[in-house]
C-alpha beads as a LAMMPS data file, in Angstrom:
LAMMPS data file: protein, C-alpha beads

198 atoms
197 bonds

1 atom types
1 bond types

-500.0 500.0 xlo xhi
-500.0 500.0 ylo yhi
-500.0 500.0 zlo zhi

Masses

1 110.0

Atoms # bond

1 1 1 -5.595 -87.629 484.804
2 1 1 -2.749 -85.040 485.910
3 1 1 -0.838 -83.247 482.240
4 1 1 2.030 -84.723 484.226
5 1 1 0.875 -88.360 484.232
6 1 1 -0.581 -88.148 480.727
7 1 1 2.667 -87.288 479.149
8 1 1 4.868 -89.899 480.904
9 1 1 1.953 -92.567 479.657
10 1 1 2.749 -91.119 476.311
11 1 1 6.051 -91.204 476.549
12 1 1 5.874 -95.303 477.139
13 1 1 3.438 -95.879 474.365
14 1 1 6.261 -93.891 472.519
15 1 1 9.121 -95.857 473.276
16 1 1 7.242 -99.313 473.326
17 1 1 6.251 -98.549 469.700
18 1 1 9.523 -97.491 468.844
19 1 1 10.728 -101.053 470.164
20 1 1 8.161 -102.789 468.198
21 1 1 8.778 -100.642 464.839
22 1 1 12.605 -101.924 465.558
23 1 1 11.887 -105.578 466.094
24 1 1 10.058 -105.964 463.056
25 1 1 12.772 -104.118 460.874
26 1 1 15.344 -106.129 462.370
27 1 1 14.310 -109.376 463.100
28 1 1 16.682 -111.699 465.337
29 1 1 18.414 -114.159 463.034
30 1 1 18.327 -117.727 464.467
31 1 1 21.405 -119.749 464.010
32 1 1 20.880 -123.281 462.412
33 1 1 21.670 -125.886 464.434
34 1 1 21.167 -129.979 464.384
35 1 1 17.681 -131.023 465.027
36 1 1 17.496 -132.630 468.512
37 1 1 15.066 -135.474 467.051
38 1 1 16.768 -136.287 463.153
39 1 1 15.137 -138.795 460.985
40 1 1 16.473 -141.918 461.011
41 1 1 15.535 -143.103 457.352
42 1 1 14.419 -140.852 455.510
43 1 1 13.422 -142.794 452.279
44 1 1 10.815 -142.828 449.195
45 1 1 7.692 -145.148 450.413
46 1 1 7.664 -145.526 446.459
47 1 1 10.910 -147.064 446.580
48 1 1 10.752 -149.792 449.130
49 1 1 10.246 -152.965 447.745
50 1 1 10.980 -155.006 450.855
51 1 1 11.054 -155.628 454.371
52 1 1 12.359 -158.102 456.842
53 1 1 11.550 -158.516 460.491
54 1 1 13.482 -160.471 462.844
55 1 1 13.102 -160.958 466.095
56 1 1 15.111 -163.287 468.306
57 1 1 14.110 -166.922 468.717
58 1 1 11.532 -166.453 465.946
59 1 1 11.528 -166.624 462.555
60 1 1 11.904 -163.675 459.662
61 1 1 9.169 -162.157 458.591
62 1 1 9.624 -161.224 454.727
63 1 1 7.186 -158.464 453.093
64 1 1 7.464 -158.252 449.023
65 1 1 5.822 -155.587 446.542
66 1 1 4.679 -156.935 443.567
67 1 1 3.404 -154.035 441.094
68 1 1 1.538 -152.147 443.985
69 1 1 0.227 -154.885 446.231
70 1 1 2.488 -156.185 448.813
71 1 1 2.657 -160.101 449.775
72 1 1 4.301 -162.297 452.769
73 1 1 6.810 -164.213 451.352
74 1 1 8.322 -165.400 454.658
75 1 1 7.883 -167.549 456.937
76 1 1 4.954 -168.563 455.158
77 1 1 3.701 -167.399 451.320
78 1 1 0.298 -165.177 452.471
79 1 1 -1.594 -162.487 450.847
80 1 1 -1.296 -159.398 452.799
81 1 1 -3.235 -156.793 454.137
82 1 1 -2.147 -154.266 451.944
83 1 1 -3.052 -151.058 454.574
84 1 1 -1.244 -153.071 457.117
85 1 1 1.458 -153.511 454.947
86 1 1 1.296 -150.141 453.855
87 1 1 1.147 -148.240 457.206
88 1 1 4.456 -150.013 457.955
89 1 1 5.864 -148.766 455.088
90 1 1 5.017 -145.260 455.603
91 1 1 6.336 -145.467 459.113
92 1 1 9.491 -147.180 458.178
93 1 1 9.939 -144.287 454.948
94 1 1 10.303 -141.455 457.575
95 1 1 11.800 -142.801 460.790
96 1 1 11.544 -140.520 462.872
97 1 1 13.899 -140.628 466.257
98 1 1 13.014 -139.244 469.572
99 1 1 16.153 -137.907 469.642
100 1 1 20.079 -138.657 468.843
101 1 1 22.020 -139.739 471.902
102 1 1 25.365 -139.840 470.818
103 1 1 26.691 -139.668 467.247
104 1 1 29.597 -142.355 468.250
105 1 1 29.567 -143.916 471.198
106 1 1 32.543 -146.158 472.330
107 1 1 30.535 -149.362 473.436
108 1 1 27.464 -150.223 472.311
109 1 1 26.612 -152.397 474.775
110 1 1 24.800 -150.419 477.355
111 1 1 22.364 -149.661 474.459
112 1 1 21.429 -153.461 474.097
113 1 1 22.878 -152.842 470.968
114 1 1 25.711 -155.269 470.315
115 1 1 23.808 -157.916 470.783
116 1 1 19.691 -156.356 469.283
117 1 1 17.022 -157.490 470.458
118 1 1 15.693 -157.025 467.156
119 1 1 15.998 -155.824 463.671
120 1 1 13.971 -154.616 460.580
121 1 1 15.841 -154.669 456.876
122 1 1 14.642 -152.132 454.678
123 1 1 15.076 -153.152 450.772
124 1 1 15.257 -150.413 448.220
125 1 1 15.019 -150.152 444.491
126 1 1 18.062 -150.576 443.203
127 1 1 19.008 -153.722 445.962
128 1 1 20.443 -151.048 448.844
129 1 1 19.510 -152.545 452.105
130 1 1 18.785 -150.510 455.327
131 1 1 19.215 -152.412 458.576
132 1 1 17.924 -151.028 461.261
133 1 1 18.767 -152.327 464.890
134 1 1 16.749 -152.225 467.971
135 1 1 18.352 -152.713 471.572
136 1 1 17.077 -151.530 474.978
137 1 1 14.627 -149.743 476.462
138 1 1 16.117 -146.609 477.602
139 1 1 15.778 -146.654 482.117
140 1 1 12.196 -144.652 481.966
141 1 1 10.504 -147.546 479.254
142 1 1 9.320 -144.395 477.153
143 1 1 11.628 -145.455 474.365
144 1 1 14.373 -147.648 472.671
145 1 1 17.862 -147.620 471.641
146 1 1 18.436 -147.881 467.664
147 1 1 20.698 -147.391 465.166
148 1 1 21.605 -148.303 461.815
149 1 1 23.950 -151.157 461.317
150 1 1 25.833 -148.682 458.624
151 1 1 25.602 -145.424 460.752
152 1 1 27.546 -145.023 464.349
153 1 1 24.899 -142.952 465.914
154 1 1 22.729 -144.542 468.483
155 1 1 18.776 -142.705 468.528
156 1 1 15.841 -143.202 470.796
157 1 1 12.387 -143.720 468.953
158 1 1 9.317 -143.534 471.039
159 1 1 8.053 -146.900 472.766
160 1 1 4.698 -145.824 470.307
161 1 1 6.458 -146.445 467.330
162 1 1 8.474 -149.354 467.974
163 1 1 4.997 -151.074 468.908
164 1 1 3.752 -149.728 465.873
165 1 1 6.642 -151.448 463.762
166 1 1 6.513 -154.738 465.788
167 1 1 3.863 -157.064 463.754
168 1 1 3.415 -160.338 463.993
169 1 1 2.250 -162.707 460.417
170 1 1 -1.212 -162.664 461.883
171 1 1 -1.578 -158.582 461.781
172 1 1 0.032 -158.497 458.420
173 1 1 -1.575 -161.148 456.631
174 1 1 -4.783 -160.500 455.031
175 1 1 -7.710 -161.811 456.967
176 1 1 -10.485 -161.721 454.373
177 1 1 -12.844 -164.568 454.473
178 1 1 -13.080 -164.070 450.507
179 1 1 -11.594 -161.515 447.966
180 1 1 -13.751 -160.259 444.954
181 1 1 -14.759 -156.755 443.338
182 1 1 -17.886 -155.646 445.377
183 1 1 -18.810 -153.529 442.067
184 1 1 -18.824 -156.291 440.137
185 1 1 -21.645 -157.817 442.510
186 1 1 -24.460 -158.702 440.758
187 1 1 -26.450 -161.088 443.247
188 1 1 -26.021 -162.788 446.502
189 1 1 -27.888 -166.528 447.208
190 1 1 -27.887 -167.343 451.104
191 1 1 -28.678 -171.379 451.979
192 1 1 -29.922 -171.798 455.275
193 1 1 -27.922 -175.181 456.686
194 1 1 -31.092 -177.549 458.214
195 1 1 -30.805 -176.958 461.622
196 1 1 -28.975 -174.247 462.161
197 1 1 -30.349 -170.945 463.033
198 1 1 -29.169 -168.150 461.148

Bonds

1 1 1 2
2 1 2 3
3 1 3 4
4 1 4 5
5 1 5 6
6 1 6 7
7 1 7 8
8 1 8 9
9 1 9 10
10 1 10 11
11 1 11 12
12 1 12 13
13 1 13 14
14 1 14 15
15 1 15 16
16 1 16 17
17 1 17 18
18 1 18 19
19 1 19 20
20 1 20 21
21 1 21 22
22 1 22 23
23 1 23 24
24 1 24 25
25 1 25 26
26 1 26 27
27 1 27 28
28 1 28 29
29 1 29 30
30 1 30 31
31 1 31 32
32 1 32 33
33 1 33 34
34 1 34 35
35 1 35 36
36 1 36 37
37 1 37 38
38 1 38 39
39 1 39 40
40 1 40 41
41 1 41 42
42 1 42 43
43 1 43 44
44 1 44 45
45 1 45 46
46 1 46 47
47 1 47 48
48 1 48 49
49 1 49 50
50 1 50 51
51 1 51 52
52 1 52 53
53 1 53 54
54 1 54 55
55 1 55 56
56 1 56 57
57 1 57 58
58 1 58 59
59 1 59 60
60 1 60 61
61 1 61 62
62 1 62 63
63 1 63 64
64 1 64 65
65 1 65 66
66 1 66 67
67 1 67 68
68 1 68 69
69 1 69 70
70 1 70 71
71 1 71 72
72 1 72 73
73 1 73 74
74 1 74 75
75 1 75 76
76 1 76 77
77 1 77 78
78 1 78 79
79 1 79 80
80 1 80 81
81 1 81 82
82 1 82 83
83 1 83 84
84 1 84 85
85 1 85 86
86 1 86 87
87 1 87 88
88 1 88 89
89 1 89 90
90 1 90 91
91 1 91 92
92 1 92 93
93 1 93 94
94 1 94 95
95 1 95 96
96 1 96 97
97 1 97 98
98 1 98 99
99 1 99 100
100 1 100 101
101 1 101 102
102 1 102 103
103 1 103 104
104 1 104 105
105 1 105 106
106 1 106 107
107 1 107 108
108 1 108 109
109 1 109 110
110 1 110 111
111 1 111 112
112 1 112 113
113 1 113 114
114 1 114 115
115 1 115 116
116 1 116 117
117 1 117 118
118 1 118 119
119 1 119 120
120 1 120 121
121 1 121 122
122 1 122 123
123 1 123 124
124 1 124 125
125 1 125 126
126 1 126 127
127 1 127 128
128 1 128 129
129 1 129 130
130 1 130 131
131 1 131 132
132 1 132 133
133 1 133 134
134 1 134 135
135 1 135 136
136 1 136 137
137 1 137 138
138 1 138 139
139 1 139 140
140 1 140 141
141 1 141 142
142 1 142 143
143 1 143 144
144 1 144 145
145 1 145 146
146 1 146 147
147 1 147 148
148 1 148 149
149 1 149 150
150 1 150 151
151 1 151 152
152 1 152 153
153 1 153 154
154 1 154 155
155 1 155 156
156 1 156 157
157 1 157 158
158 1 158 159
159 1 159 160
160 1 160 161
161 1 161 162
162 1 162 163
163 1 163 164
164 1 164 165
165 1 165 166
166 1 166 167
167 1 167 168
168 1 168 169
169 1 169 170
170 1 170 171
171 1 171 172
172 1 172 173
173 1 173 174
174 1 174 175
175 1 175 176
176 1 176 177
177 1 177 178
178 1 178 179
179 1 179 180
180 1 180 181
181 1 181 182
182 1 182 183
183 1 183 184
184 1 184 185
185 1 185 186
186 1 186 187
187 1 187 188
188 1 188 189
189 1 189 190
190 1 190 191
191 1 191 192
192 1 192 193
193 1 193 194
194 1 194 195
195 1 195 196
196 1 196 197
197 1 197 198
C-alpha cells in the first residue's frame, strides 16, 4: 500500500473512532411518548374474584373464587377447571390491546360498539367492576374493537386473544370423570363387566 493511501485509511479509522468515543459519551436521549399498544386492564390476578361472560342471545356465564379454587356459578352451579379458569384470569389481569384507535371518538357505532356484540365483567376485591365491551371486527378480521364501558377510548386486541377469552361452560367446567388425591392412592380393583371386552 502507497504512504499516501495508508494515512488517509488512518485518518478514517481516526475519525470513525472519534464518532464512536462520542456516541457512547453522549448517548441520544429518547423522548417518552404513549405506547402505541397500552394495556387495557391492568389488574392483580390475586384480586379478581369474578367474572361474567355474556354473549348475545345466550346466557351469562358467571366464574366465582372461593379461597383459591374457582367455580361456575352461572348458568349452571359446576366445578371448574381451575387452569382453564385460571388462564382466563391471567389473560383478563393484563389486557393487552393491539393498539389504541382513538382516545374519544364521537360515535361509537362504526366500532360495533353501541350496540357489543359481547361483554366480559371483571369483579375485583373490594366489589369494583370492570366491564369490558367487545364490538366489531376491524375491515382486515385480524382484530376487534373494545373498550371499557367506564373509559372513552376504543382499542383493538388481536383476533388471538379474543378467541382465547371466548369460552363456552363446556371448556370451563371441569371434565374429570372423578376427583381424588392420587397420593393418597393406596390400591386400585378393576371388575371386568361379563361380556364386555376390556
Amino acid at each position: 500500500m502507497k504512504p499516501n493511501g495508508l494515512l488517509a485509511a488512518c485518518g478514517v479509522l481516526a475519525v470513525l473512532g472519534g464518532l464512536v468515543w462520542y456516541t457512547k459519551q453522549h448517548p441520544r436521549k429518547v423522548e417518552p411518548t404513549t405506547p402505541d399498544a397500552p394495556k387495557i386492564l391492568a389488574l392483580g390476578a390475586d384480586q379478581i374474584e369474578g367474572i361474567r361472560l355474556v354473549r348475545p342471545g345466550g346466557e351469562p356465564i358467571v366464574l366465582a373464587k372461593s379461597g383459591d379454587q374457582w367455580k361456575i356459578t352461572a348458568p349452571t352451579p359446576l366445578p371448574a377447571d381451575q387452569d382453564a379458569a385460571k388462564g382466563l384470569v391471567t389473560t383478563l389481569a393484563s389486557l393487552q390491546s393491539d393498539r389504541l384507535v382513538e382516545q374519544n371518538p364521537p360515535d361509537l357505532t362504526v366500532f360495533g360498539l353501541n350496540e357489543p356484540k359481547g361483554e366480559i365483567d371483571v369483579t375485583v376485591q373490594g366489589g369494583t367492576v370492570n366491564k369490558v365491551l367487545f364490538g366489531l371486527e376491524n375491515p382486515s378480521g385480524s382484530s376487534t374493537y373494545v373498550k371499557l364501558a367506564a373509559n372513552p377510548s376504543v382499542y383493538t386486541v388481536l383476533t388471538s386473544t379474543k378467541t382465547n377469552l371466548d369460552r363456552s361452560v363446556n371448556d370451563l367446567r371441569d371434565k374429570r370423570l372423578l376427583t381424588f388425591d392420587r397420593d393418597k392412592v393406596v390400591a386400585i380393583a378393576v371388575t371386568p363387566t361379563k361380556g364386555v371386552p376390556f
